[in-house]
C-alpha positions in Angstrom: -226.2 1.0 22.8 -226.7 1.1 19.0 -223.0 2.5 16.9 -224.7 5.4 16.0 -225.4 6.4 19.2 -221.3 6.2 20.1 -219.9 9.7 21.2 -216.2 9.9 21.0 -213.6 12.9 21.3 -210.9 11.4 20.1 -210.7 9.7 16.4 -208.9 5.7 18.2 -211.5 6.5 21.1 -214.2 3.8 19.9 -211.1 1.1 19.7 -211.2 -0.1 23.1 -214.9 -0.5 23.1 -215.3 -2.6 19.7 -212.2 -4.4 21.0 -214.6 -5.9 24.4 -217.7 -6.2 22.5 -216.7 -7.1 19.2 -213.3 -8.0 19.9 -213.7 -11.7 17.3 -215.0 -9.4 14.5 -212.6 -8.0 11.6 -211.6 -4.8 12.0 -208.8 -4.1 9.3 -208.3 -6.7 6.2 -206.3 -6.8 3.4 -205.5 -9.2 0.4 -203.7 -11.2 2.8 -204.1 -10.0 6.0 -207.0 -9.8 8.4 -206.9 -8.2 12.3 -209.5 -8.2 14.6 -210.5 -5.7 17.1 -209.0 -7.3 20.2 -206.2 -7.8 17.8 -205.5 -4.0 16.2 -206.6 -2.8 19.9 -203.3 -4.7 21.2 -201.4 -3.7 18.4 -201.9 0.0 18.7 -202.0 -0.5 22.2 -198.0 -1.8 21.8 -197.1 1.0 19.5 -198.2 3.6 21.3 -196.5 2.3 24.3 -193.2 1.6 22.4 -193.6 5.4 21.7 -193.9 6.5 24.7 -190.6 4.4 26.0 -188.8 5.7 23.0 -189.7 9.3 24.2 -190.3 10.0 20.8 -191.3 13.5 19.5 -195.0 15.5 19.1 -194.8 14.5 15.6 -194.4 11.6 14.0 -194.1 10.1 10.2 -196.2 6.9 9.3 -194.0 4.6 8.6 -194.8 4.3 4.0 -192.6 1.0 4.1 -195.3 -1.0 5.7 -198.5 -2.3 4.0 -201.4 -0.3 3.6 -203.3 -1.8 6.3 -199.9 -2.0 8.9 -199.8 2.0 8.0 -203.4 2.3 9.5 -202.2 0.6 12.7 -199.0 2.8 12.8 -200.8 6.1 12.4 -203.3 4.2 15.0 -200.8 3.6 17.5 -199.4 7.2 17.1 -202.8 9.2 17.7 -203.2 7.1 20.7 -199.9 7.9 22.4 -200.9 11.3 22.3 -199.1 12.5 19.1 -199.9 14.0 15.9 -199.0 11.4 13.1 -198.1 12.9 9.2 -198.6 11.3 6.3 -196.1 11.4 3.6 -196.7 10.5 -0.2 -194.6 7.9 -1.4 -194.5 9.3 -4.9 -192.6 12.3 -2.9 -188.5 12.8 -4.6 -186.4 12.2 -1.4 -185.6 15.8 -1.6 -188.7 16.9 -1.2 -189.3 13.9 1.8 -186.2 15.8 3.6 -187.4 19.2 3.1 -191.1 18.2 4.4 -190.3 16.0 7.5 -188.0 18.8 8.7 -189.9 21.2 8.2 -192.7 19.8 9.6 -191.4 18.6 12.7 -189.7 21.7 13.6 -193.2 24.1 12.9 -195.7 21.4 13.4 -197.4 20.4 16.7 -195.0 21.6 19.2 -191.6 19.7 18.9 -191.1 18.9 22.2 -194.7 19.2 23.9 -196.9 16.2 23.0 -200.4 17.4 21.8 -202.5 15.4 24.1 -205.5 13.0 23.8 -208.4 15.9 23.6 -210.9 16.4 21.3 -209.5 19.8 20.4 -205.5 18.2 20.4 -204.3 17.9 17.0 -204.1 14.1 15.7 -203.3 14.4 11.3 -200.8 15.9 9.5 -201.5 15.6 5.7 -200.5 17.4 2.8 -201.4 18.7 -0.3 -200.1 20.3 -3.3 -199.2 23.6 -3.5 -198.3 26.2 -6.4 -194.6 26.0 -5.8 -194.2 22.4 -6.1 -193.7 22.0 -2.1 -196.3 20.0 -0.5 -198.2 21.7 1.9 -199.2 20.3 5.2 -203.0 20.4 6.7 -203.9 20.0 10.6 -206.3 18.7 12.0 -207.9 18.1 15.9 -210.0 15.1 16.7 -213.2 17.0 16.6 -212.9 17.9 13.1 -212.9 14.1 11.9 -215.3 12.9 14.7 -217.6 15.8 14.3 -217.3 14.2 10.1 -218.3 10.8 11.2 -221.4 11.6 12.8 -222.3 13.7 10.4 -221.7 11.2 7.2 -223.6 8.6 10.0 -226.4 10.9 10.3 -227.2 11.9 7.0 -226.6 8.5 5.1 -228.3 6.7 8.0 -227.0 2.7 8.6 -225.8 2.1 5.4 -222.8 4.6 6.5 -221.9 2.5 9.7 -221.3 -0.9 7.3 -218.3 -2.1 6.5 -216.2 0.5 4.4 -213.9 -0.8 1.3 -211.5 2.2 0.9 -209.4 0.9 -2.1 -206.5 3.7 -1.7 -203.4 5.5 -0.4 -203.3 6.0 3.7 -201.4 9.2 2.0 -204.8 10.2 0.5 -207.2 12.0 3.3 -210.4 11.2 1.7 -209.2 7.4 1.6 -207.8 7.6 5.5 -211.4 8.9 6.0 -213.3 5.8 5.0 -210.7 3.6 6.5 -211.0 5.3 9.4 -214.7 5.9 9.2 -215.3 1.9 8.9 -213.2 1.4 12.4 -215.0 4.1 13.9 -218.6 2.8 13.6 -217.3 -0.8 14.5 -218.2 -1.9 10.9 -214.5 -2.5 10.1 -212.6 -1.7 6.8 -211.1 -3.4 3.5 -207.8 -1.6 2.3 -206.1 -2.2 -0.9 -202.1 -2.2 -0.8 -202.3 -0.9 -4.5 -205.9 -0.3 -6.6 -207.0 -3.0 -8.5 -210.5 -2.4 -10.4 -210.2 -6.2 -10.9 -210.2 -7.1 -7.2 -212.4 -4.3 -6.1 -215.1 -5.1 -8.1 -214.6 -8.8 -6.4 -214.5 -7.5 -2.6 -217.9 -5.6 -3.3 -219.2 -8.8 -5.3 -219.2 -10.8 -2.1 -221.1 -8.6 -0.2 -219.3 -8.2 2.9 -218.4 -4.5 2.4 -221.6 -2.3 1.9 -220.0 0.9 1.7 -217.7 2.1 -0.8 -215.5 5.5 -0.5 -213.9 6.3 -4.1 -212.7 8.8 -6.5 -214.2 9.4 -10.2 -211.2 7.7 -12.0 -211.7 4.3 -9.9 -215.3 3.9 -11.5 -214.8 4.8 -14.3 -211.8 1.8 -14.8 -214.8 -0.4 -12.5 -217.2 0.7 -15.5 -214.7 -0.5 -18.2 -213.5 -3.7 -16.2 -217.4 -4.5 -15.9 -218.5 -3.9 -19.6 -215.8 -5.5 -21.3 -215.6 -8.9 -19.3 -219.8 -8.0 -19.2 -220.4 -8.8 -15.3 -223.2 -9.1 -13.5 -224.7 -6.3 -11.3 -223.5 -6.2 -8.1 -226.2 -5.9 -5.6 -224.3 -6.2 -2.2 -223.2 -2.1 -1.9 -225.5 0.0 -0.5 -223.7 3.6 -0.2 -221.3 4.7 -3.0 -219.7 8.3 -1.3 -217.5 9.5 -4.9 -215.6 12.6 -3.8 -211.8 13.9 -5.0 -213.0 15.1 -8.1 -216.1 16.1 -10.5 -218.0 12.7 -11.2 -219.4 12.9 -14.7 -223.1 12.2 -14.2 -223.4 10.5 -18.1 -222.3 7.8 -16.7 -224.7 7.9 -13.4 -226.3 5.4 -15.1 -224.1 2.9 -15.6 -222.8 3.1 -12.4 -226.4 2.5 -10.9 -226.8 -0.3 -13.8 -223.4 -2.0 -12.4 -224.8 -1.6 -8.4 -228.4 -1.6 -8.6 -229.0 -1.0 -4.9 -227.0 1.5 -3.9 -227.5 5.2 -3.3 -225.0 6.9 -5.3 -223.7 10.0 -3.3 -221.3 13.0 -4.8 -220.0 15.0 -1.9 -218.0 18.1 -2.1 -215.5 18.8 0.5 -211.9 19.6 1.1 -208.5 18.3 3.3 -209.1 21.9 4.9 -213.0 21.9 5.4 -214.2 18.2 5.4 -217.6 18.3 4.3 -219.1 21.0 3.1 -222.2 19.8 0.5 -223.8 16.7 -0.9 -226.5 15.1 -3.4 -227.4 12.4 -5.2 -225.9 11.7 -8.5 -228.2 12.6 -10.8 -227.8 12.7 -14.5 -230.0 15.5 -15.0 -229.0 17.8 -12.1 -227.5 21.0 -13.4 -224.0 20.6 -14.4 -222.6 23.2 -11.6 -224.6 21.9 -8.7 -222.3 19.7 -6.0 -225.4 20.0 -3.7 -226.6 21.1 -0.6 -225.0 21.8 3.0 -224.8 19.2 5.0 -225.9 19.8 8.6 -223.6 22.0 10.9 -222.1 23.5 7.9 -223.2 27.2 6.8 -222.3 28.8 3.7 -221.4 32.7 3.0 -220.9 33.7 -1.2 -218.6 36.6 -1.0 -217.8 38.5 -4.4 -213.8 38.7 -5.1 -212.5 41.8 -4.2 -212.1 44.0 -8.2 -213.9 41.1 -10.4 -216.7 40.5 -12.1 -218.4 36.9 -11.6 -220.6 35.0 -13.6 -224.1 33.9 -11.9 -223.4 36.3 -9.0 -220.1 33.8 -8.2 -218.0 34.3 -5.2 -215.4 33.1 -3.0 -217.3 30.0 -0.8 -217.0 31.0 2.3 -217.7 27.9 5.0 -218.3 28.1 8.5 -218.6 24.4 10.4 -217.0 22.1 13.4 -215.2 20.2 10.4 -212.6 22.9 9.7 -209.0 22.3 10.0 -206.3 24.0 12.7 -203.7 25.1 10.3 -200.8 25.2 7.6 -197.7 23.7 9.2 -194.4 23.2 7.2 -194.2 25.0 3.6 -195.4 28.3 3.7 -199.0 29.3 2.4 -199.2 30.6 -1.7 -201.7 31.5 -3.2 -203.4 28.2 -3.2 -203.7 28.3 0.8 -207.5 28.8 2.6 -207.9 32.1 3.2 -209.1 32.7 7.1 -211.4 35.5 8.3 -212.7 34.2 11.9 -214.6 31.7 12.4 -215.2 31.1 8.2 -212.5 29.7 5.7 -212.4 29.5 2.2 -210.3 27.3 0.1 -210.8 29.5 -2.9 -213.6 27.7 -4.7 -215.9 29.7 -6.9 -219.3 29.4 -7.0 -222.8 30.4 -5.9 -226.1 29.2 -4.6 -229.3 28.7 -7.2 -233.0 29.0 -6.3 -233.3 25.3 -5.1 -230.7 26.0 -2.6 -227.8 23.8 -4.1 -224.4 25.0 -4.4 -222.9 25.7 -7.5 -219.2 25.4 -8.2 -217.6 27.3 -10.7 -214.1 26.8 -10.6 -210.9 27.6 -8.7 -210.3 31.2 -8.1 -206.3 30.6 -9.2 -207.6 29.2 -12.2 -209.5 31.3 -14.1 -208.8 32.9 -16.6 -209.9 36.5 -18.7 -210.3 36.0 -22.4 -212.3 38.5 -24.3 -212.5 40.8 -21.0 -215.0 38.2 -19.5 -214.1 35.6 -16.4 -213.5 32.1 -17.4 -213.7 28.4 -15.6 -211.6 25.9 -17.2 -213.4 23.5 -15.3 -216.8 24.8 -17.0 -214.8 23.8 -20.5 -213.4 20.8 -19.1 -216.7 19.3 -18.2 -218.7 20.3 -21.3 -215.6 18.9 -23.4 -215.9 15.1 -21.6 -219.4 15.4 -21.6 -219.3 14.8 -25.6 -218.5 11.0 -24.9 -215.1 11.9 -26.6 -213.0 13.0 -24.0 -211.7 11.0 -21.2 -209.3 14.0 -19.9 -209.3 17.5 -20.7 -207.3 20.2 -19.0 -207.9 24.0 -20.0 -205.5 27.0 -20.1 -204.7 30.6 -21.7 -202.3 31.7 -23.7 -200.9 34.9 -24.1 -203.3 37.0 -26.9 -202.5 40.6 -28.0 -206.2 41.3 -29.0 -208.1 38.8 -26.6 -205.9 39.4 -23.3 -205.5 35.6 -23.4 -207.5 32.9 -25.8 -208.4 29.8 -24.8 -206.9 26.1 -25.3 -207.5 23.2 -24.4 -205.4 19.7 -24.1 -207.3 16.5 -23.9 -207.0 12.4 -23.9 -209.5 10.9 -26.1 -211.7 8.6 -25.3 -210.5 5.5 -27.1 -212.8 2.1 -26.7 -211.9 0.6 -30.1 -209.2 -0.2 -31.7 -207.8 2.1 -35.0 -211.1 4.4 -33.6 -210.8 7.6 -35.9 -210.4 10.8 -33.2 -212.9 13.9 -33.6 -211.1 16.6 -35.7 -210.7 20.3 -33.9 -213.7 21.4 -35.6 -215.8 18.7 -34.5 -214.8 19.6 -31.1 -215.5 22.8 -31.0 -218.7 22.6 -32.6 -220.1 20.3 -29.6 -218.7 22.7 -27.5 -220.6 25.6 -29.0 -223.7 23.6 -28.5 -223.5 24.1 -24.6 -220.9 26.9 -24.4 -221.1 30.9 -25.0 -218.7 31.7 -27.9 -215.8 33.5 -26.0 -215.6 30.0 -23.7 -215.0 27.7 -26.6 -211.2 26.8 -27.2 -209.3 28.1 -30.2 -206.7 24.8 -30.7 -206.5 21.3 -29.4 -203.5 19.3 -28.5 -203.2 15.9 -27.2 -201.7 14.3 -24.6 -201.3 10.3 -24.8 -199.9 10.0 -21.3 -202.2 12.1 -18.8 -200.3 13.6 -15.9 -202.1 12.7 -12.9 -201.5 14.2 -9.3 -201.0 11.4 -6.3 -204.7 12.2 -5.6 -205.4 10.8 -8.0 -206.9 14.2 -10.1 -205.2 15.6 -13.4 -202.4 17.4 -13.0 -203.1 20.7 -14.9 -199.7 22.2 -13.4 -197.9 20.1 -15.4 -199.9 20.3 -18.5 -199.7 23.8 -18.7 -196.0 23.5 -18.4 -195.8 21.2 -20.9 -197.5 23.2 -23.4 -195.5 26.6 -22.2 -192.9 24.2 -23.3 -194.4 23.1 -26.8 -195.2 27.1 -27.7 -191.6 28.4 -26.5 -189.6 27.6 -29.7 -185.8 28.1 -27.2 -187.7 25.6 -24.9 -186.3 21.8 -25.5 -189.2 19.6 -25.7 -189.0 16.3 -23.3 -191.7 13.8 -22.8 -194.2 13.4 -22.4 -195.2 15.9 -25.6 -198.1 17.4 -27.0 -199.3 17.0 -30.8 -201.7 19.6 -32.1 -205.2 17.7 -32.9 -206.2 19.1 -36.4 
């Protein structure tokens, strides 16, 4: 029986068979820590069971105070007594830890009914940020992740069922995925407590883990790491899946330069959806495209309800066995999936070109209206990195009598030399105009030395527009970190 050919219902379902017939191989490893399967089989095994003699509830908390790879083998041994396990961030204020975890266990999976070991019983609490500041938490069944590793196993063919390194956060679903993912096909995993680019690029330079799951930030520090000390190409990865955040295909190149026999993958997915599209990274792909459908998943455009869209965008609608259950704790806002049957959309804008790829315009609850046209910030945002000037840029609009609102933008240069002179406002906006219609291009410039970032791992452009709310409002106090107007 090859791995591929596994069928599982439940997500820990494949542990007891790796554990007879790989039981000697390494399942979960760290810096200093290794387990095989017979040995995280008996240790979930012993957790779950201590769970069950403890009576304890439907849902339970991974414990954050334990290693990365010991927080695998908790949330492990919770799925398999039969309960959902949540994931807190540990970046959370304790406030906000109390608020969630009560919350949560009083409106999650059923307090004092345990959820069961079905393909359709809910296994994964996680969370993600919401408008009002209060995390909200995603559910999901069994089906929904094990429906997502045969798919990722059947479209990226072996090189998905090798071992995975998954250098981040238990607290971050797209990293849970991979570790997960690597467990799943019997392949095994490589965790990192904290991310190191230094030690990453190390792990993937001896070979032994073929597959890498990542966001955009963590290659672009690899790509740094690897031109400044001027390594050698790594030629032991095979499958590079980047997802979390726009990967900026400039630098497709490099990356390919750095691992020379991999297939470098973008998907575009969600915590609420899973997969939805995918495509090679290629440089010269149109900027909008995050690719096509992968199988099981169909996708319905739907025009906002009183707007008018660029390119025919709509609300992505997605309809596939990858979907989540539910909201449980905070209460949905207006950055909540919106529901209608058997379809879900998490309020991505886009639409689909002739060639069939999806194109991804933005966040509905981010655009804005300047000049009584629709704006992207995240159109802006890309063309403004993609003059080899910007490492960060985060777009907003500000209140404008004539213009409804007109458009600015705060970046984080792109600094690779020391005393290296930064573009002036004029410089930047001329680039911009060379890919950009007039009305899109931003009016002023501000910096921001020390980039907000969410725990995800994504720019925080919440807190950026705060902070320049703040730096406009002339009763507002200014505290750090501040903005300085780029000239």
């Amino acid at each position: 029986m090859t791995r591929a050919s596994l069928a599982h219902d439940t997500v820990h379902g494949p542990l007891a068979h790796w554990a007879r017939v790989r039981g000697d191989a390494v399942a979960l490893e760290d810096d200093s820590t290794g387990l095989s399967f017979a040995q995280l089989h008996a240790a979930v095994t012993q957790g779950a069971q201590a769970l069950a003699d403890a009576q304890a509830p439907a849902t339970v908390f991974v414990n954050e105070g334990l290693s990365t790879l010991l927080q695998v083998v908790d949330f492990l041994a919770i799925i398999a007594s039969g309960r959902c396990a949540a994931v807190s961030d540990p970046d959370w204020p304790l406030a906000t830890r109390e608020r969630v975890q009560h919350s949560v266990c009083t409106t999650g999976a059923q307090h004092n009914t345990l959820p069961g070991d079905t393909a359709e019983s809910p296994f994964y609490i996680g969370f993600t940020s919401g408008s009002t500041g209060m995390p909200k938490g995603f559910q999901r069944h069994h089906r929904s992740w094990t429906e997502s590793f045969q798919v990722c196993v059947d479209t990226f063919g072996t090189a998905a069922q090798t071992r995975v390194l998954a250098p981040g956060r238990v607290s971050h679903s797209l990293f849970l995925f991979g570790m997960l993912l690597g467990l799943w096909t019997g392949a095994g995993a490589v965790v990192q407590a904290r991310f190191s680019a230094s030690r990453a690029l190390d792990t993937l330079r001896k070979g032994h883990t073929p597959c890498l799951v990542a966001v955009p930030s963590q290659l672009v520090m690899m790509l740094e790491l690897a031109a400044r000390r001027a390594l050698p190409p790594i030629t032991g990865l095979s499958l590079l899946l980047i997802s979390g955040a726009r990967w900026m295909r400039e630098r497709t190149p490099e990356l390919q330069a750095l691992f020379p026999q991999a297939q470098v993958v973008e998907f575009y997915g969600a915590s609420e959806t899973s997969f939805i599209a995918w495509m090679h990274a290629d440089e010269d792909a149109p900027a909008q495209a995050v690719g096509r459908p992968f199988a099981g998943v169909e996708l319905d455009i739907r025009p906002p309800s009183g707007t008018a869209s660029p390119s025919n965008a709509g609300l992505i609608y997605v309809r596939s066995p990858m979907l989540f259950m539910d909201y449980v704790g905070a209460r949905p806002d207006n950055t909540a999936a919106l529901r209608d049957g058997d379809w879900l959309s998490v309020r991505d804008m886009g639409y689909l070109d002739d060639h069939g790829y999806l194109c991804l315009v933005g966040r509905e609850n981010r655009m804005l209206v300047t000049q009584g046209k629709n704006l992207f910030p995240e159109e802006v945002e890309a063309a403004l990195c993609a003059t080899g000037w910007i490492a960060h840029a985060s777009v907003h609009g500000l209140p404008d009598p004539v213009r409804g609102q007109h458009v600015v933008a705060v970046i984080k240069p792109l600094l690779t030399e020391p005393g290296q002179v930064l573009p002036t406002a004029l410089a930047l906006a001329s680039s911009c105009r060379d890919t950009l219609e007039h009305y899109k291009v931003p009016k002023r410039f501000f910096i921001c030395a020390d980039w907000p970032l969410t725990p995800s791992g994504k720019t925080d452009h919440q807190a950026l527009g705060q902070m320049l709310r703040q730096h406009m409002s002339p009763t507002e106090p200014l505290t750090p970190p501040c903005l300085s107007p780029l000239s």
